[in-house]
N, CA, C and O atoms as CSV, one atom per row, in Angstrom:
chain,resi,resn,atom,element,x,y,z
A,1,UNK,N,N,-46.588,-8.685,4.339
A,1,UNK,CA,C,-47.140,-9.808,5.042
A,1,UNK,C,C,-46.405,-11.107,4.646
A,1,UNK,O,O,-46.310,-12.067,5.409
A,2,UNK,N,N,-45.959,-11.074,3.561
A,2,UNK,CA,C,-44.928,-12.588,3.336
A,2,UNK,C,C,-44.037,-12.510,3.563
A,2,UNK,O,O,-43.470,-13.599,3.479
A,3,UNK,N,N,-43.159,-11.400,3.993
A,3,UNK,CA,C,-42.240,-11.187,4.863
A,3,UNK,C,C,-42.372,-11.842,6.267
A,3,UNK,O,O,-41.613,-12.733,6.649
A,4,UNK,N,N,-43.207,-11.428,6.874
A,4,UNK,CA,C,-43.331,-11.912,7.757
A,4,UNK,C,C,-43.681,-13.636,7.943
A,4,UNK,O,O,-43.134,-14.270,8.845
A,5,UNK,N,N,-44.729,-14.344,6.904
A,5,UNK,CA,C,-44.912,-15.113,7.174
A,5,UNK,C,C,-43.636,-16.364,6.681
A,5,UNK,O,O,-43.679,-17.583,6.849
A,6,UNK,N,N,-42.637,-15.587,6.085
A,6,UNK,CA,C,-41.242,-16.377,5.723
A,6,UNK,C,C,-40.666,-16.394,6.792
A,6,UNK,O,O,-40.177,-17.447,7.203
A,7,UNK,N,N,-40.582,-15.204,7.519
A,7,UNK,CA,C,-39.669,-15.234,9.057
A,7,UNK,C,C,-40.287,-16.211,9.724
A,7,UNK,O,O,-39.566,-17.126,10.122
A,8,UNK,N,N,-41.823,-16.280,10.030
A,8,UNK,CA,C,-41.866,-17.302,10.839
A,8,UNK,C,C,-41.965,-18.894,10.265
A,8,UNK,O,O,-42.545,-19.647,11.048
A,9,UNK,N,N,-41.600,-19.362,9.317
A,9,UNK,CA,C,-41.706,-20.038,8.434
A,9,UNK,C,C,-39.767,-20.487,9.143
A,9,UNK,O,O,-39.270,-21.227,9.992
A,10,UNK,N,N,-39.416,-19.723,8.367
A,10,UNK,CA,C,-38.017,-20.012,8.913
A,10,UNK,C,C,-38.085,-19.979,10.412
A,10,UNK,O,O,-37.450,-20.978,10.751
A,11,UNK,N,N,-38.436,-19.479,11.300
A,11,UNK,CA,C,-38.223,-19.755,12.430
A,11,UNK,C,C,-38.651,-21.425,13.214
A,11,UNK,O,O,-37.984,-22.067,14.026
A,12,UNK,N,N,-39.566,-21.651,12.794
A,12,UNK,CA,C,-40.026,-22.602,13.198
A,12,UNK,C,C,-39.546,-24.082,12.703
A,12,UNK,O,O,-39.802,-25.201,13.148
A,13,UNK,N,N,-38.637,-23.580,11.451
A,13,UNK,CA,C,-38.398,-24.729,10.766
A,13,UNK,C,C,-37.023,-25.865,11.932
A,13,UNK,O,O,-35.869,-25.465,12.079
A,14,UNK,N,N,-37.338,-26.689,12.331
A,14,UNK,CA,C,-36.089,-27.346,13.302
A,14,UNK,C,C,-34.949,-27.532,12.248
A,14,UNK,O,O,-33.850,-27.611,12.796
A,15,UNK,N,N,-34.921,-27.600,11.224
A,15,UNK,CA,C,-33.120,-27.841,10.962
A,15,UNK,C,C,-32.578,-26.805,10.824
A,15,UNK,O,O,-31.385,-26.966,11.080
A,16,UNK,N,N,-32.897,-25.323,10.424
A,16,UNK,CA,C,-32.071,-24.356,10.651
A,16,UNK,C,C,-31.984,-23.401,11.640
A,16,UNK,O,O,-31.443,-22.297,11.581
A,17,UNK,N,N,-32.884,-24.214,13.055
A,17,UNK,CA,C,-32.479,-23.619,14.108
A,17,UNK,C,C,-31.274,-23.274,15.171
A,17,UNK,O,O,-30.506,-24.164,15.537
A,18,UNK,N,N,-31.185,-22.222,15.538
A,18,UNK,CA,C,-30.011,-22.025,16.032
A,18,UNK,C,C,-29.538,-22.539,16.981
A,18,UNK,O,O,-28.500,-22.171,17.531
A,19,UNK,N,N,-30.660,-24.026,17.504
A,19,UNK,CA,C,-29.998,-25.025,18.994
A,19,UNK,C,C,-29.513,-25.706,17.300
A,19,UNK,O,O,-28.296,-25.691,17.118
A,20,UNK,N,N,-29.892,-25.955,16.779
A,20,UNK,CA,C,-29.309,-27.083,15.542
A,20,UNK,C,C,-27.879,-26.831,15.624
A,20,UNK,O,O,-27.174,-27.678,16.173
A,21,UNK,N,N,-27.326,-25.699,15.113
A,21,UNK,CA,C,-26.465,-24.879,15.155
A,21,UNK,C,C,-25.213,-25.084,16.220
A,21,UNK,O,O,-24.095,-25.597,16.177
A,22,UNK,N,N,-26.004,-24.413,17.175
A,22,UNK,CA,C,-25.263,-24.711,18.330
A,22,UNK,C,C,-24.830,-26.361,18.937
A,22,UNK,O,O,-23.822,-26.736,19.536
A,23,UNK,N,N,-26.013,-27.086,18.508
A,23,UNK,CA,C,-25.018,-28.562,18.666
A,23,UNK,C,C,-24.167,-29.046,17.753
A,23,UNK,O,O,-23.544,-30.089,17.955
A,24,UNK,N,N,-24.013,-28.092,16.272
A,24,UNK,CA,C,-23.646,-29.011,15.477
A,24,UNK,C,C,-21.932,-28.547,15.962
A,24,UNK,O,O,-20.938,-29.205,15.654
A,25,UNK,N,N,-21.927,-27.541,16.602
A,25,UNK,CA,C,-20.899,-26.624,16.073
A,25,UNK,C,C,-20.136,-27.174,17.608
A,25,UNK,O,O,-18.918,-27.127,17.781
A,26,UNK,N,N,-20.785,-27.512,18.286
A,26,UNK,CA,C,-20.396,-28.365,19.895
A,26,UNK,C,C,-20.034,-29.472,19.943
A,26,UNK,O,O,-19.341,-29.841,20.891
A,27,UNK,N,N,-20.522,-30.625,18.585
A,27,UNK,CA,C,-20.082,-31.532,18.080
A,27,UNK,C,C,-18.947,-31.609,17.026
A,27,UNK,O,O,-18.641,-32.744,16.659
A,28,UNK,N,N,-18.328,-30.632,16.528
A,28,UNK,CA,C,-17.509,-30.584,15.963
A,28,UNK,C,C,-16.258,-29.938,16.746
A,28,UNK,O,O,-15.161,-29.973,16.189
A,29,UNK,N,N,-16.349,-29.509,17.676
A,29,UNK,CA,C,-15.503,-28.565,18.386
A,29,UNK,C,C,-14.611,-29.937,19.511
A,29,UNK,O,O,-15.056,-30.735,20.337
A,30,UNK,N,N,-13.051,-29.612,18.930
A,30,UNK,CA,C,-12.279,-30.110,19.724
A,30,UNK,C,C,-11.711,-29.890,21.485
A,30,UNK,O,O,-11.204,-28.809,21.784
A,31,UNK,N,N,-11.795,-30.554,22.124
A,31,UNK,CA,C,-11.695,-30.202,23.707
A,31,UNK,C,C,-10.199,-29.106,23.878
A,31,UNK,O,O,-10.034,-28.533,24.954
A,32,UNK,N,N,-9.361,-28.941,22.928
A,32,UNK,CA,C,-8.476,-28.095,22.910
A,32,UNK,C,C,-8.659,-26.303,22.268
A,32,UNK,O,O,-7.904,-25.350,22.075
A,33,UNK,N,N,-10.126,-26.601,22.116
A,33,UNK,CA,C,-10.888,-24.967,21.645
A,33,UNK,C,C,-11.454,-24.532,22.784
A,33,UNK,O,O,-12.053,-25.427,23.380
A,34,UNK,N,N,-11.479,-23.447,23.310
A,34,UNK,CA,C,-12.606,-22.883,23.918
A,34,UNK,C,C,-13.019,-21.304,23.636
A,34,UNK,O,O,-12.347,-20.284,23.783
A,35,UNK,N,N,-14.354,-21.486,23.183
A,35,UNK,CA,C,-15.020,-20.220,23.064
A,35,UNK,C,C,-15.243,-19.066,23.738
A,35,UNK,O,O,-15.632,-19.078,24.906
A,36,UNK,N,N,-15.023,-17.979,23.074
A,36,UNK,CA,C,-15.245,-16.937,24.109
A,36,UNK,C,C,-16.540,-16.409,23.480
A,36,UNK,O,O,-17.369,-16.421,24.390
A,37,UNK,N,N,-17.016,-16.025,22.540
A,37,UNK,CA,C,-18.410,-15.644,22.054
A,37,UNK,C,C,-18.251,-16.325,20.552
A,37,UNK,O,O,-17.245,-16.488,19.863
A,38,UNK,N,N,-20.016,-16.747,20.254
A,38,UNK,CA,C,-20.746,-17.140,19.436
A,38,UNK,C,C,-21.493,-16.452,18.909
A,38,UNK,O,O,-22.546,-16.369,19.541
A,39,UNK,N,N,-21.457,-15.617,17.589
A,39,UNK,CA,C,-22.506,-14.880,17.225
A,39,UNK,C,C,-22.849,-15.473,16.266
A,39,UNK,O,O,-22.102,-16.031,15.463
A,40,UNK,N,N,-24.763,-15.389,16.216
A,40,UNK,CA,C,-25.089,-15.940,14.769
A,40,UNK,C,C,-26.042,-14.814,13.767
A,40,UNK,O,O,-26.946,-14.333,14.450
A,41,UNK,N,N,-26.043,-14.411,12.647
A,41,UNK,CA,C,-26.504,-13.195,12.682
A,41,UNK,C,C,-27.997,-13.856,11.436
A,41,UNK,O,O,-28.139,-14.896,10.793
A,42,UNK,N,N,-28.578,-12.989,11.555
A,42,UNK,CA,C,-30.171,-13.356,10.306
A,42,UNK,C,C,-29.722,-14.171,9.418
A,42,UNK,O,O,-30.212,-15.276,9.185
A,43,UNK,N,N,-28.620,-13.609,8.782
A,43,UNK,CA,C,-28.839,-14.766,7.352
A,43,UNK,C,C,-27.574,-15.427,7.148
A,43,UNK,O,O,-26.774,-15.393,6.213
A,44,UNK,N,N,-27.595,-16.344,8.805
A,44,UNK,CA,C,-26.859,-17.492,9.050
A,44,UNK,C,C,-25.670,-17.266,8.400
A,44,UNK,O,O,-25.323,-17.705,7.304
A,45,UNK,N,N,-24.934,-16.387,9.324
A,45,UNK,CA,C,-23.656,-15.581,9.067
A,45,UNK,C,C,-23.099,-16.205,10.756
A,45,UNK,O,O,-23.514,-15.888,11.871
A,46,UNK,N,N,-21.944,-17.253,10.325
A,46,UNK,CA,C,-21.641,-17.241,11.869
A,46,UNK,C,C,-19.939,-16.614,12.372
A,46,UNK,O,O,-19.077,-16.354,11.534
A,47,UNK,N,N,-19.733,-16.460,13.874
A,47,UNK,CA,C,-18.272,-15.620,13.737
A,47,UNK,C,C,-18.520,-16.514,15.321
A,47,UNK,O,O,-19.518,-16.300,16.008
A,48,UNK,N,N,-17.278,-17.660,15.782
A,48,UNK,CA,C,-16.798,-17.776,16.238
A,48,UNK,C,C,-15.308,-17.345,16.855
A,48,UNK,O,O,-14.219,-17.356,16.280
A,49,UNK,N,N,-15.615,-16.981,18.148
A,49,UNK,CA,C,-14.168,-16.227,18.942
A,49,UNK,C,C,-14.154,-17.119,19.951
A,49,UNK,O,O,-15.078,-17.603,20.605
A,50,UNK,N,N,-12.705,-17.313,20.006
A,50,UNK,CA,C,-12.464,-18.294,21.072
A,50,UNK,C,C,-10.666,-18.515,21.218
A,50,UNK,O,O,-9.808,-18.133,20.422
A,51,UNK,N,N,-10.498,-19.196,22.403
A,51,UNK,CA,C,-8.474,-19.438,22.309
A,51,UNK,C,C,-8.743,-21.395,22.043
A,51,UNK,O,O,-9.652,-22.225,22.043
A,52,UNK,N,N,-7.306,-21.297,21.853
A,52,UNK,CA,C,-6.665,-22.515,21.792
A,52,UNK,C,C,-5.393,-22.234,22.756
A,52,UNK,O,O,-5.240,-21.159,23.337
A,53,UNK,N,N,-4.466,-23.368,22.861
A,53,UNK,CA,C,-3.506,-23.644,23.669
A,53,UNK,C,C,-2.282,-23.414,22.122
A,53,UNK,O,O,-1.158,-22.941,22.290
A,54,UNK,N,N,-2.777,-23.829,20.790
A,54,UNK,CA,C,-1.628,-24.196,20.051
A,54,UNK,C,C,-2.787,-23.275,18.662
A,54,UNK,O,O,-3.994,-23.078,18.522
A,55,UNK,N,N,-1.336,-22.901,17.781
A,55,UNK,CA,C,-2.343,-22.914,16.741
A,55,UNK,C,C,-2.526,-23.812,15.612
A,55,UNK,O,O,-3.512,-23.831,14.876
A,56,UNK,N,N,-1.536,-24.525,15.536
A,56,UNK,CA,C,-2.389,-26.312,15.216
A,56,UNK,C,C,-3.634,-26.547,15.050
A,56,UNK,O,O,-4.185,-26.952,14.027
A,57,UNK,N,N,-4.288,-26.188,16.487
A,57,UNK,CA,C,-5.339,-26.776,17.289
A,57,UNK,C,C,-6.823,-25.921,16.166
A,57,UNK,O,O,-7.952,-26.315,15.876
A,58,UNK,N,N,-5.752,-24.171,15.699
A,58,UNK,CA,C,-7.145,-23.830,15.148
A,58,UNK,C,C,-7.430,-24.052,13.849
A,58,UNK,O,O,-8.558,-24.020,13.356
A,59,UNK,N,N,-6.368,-24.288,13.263
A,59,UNK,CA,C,-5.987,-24.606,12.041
A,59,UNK,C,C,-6.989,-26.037,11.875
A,59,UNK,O,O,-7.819,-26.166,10.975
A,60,UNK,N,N,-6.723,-27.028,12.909
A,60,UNK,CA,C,-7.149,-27.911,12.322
A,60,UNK,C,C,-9.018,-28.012,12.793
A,60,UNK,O,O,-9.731,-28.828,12.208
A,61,UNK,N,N,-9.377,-27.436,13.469
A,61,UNK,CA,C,-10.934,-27.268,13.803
A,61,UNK,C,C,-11.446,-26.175,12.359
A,61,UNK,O,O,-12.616,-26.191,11.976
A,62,UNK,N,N,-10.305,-25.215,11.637
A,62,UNK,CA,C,-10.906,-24.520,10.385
A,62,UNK,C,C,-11.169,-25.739,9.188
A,62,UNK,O,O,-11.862,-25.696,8.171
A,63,UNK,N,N,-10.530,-26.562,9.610
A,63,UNK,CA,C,-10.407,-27.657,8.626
A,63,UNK,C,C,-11.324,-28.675,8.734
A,63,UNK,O,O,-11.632,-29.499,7.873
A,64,UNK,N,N,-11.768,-28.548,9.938
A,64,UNK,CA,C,-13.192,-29.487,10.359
A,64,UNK,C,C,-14.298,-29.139,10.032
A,64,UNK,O,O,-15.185,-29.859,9.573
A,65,UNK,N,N,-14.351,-27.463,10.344
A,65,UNK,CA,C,-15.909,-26.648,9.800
A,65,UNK,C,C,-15.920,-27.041,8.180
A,65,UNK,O,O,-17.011,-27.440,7.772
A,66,UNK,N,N,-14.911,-26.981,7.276
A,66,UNK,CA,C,-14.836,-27.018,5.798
A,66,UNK,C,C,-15.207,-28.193,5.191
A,66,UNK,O,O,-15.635,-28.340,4.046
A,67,UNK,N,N,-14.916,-29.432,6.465
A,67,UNK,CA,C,-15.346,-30.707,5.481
A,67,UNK,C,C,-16.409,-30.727,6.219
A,67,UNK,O,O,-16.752,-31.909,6.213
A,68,UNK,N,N,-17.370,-29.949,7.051
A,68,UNK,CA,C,-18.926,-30.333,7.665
A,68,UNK,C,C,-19.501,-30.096,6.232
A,68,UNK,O,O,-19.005,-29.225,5.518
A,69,UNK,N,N,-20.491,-30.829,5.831
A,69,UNK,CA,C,-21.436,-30.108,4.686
A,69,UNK,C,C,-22.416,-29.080,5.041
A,69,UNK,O,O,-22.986,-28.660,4.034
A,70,UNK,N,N,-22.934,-28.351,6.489
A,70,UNK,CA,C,-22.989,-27.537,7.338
A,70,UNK,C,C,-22.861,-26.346,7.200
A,70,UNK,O,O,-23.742,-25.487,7.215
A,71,UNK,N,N,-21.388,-26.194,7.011
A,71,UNK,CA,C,-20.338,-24.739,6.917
A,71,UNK,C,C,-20.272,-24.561,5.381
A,71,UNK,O,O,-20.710,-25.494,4.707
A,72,UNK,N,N,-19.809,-23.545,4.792
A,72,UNK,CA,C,-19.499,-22.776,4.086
A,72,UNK,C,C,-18.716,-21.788,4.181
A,72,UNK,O,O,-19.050,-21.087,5.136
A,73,UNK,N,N,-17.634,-21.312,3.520
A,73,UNK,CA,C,-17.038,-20.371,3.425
A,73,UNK,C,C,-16.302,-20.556,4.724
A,73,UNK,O,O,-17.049,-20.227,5.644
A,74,UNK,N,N,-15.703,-20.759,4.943
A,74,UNK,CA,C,-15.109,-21.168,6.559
A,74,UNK,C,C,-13.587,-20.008,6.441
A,74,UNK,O,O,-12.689,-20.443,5.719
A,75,UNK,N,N,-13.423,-19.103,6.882
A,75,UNK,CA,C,-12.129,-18.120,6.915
A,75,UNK,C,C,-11.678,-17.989,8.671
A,75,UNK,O,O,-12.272,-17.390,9.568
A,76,UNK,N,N,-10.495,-18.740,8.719
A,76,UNK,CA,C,-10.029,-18.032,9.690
A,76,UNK,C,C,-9.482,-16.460,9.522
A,76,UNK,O,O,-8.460,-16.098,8.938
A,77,UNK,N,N,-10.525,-15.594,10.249
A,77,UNK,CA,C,-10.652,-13.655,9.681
A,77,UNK,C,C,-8.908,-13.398,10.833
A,77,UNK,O,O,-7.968,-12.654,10.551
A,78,UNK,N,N,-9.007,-14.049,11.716
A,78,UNK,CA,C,-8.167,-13.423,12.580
A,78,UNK,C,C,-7.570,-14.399,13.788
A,78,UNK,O,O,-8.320,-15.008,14.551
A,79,UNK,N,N,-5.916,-14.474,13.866
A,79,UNK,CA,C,-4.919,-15.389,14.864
A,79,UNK,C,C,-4.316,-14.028,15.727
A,79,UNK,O,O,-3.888,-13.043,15.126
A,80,UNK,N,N,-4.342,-14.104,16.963
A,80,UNK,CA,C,-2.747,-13.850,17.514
A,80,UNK,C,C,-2.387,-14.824,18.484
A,80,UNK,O,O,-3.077,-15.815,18.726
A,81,UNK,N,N,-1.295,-14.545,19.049
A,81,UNK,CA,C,-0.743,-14.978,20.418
A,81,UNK,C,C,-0.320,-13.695,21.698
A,81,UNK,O,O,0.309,-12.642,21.798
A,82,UNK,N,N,-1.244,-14.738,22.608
A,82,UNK,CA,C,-0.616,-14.043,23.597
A,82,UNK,C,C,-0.878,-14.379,24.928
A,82,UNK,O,O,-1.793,-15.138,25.246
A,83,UNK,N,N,-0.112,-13.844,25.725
A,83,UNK,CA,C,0.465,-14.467,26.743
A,83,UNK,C,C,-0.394,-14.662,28.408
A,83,UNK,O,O,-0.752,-13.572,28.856
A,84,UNK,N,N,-0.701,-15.756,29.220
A,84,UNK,CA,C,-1.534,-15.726,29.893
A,84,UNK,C,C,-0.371,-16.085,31.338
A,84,UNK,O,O,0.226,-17.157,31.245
A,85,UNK,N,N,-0.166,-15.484,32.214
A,85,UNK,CA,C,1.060,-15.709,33.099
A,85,UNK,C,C,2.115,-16.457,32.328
A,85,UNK,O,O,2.558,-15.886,31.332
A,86,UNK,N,N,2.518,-17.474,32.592
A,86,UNK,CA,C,3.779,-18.099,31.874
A,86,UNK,C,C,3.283,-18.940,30.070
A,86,UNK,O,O,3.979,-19.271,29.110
A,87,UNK,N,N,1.693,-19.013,30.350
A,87,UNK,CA,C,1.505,-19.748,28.860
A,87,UNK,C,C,0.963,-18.979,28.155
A,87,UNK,O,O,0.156,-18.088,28.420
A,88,UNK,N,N,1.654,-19.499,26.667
A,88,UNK,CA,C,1.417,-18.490,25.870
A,88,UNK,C,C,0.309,-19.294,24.938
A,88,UNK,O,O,0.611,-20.381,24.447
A,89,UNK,N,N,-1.038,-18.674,24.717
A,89,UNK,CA,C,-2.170,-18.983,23.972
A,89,UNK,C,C,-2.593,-18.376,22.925
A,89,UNK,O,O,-2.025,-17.286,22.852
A,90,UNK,N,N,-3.419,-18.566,21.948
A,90,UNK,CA,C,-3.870,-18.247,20.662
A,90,UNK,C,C,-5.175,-17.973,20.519
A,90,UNK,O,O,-6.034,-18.854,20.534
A,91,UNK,N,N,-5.491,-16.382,20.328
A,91,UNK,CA,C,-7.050,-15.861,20.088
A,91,UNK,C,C,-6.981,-16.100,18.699
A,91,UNK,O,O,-6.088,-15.834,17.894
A,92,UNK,N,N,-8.562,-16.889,18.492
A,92,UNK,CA,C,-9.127,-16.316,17.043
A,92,UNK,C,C,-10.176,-15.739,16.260
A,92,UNK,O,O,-10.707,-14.944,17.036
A,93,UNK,N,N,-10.640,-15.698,15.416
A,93,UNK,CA,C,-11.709,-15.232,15.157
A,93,UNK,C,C,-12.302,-16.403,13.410
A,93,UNK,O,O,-11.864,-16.248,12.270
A,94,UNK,N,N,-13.091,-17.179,13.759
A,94,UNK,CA,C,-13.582,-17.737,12.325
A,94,UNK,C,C,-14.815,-17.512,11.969
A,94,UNK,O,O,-15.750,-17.816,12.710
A,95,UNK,N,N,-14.986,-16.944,10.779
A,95,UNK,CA,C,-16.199,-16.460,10.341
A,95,UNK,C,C,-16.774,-17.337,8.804
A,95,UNK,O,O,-16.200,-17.513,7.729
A,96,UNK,N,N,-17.783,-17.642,9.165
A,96,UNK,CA,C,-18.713,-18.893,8.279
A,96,UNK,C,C,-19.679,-18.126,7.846
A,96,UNK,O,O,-19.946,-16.924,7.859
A,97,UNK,N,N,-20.389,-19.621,7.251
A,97,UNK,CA,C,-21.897,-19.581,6.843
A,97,UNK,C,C,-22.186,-20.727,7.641
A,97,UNK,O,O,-21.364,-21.572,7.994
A,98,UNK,N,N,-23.729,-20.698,7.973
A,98,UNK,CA,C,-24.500,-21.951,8.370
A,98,UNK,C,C,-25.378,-22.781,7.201
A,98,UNK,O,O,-26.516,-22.314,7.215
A,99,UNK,N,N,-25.276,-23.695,6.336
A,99,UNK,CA,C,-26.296,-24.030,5.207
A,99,UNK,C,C,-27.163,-24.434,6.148
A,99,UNK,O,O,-28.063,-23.595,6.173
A,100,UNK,N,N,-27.367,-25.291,6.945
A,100,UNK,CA,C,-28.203,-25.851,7.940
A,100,UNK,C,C,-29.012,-27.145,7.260
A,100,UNK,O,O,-29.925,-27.626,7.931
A,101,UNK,N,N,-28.697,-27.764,5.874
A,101,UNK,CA,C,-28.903,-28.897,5.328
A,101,UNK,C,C,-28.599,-30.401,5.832
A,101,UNK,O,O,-28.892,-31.361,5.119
C-alpha cells in the first residue's frame, strides 16, 4: 500500500511531471534538432532520438542538456550519417536522467 501511495504521490507532484519534462526539454532544444521519438521511462530515464542537419548541431544541444541542472548523466549512446536525396543528415540517440529539481 505505500507503494502505491508513493506512485501517486509522485504522480501528482507538478515538478516532476512529464509535461514539466517535455517543456523543459522543448525549451532547450535548438531549431536545428528535430525529434523523431521521446521516451521517458519510470525512474526518469530519458532517450531522445532525433536528426540534425550537422553534427555540431548535436554535440552542442549534448552540451546544453549537461549544463541544465535538470539533466544528468547526459551520453550521446549513438551518431551516424546518412543520406536523405542529395543531403546528408545525422541520426542520434541521447540518453539522460531527468532530476526534475
Amino acid at each position: 500500500m505505500r507503494e502505491d501511495i508513493e506512485l501517486i504521490r509522485r504522480r501528482l507532484d507538478p515538478e516532476g511531471s512529464t509535461l514539466n519534462l517535455l517543456q523543459e526539454i522543448y525549451s532547450l532544444t535548438p531549431r536545428e534538432i528535430f525529434f523523431i521519438d521521446i521516451q521517458v521511462a519510470e525512474k526518469r530515464n530519458v532517450i531522445l532520438k532525433g536528426e540534425a542537419q550537422a553534427m555540431s548541431h548535436v554535440f552542442r544541444f549534448v552540451t546544453t542538456l549537461e549544463d541544465s541542472p535538470l539533466f544528468e548523466n547526459v551520453q550521446a549512446t549513438r551518431t551516424t550519417s546518412k543520406k536523405k536525396g542529395k543531403v546528408e543528415c545525422y541520426e542520434f540517440e541521447i540518453v539522460c536522467a531527468y532530476s526534475g529539481k
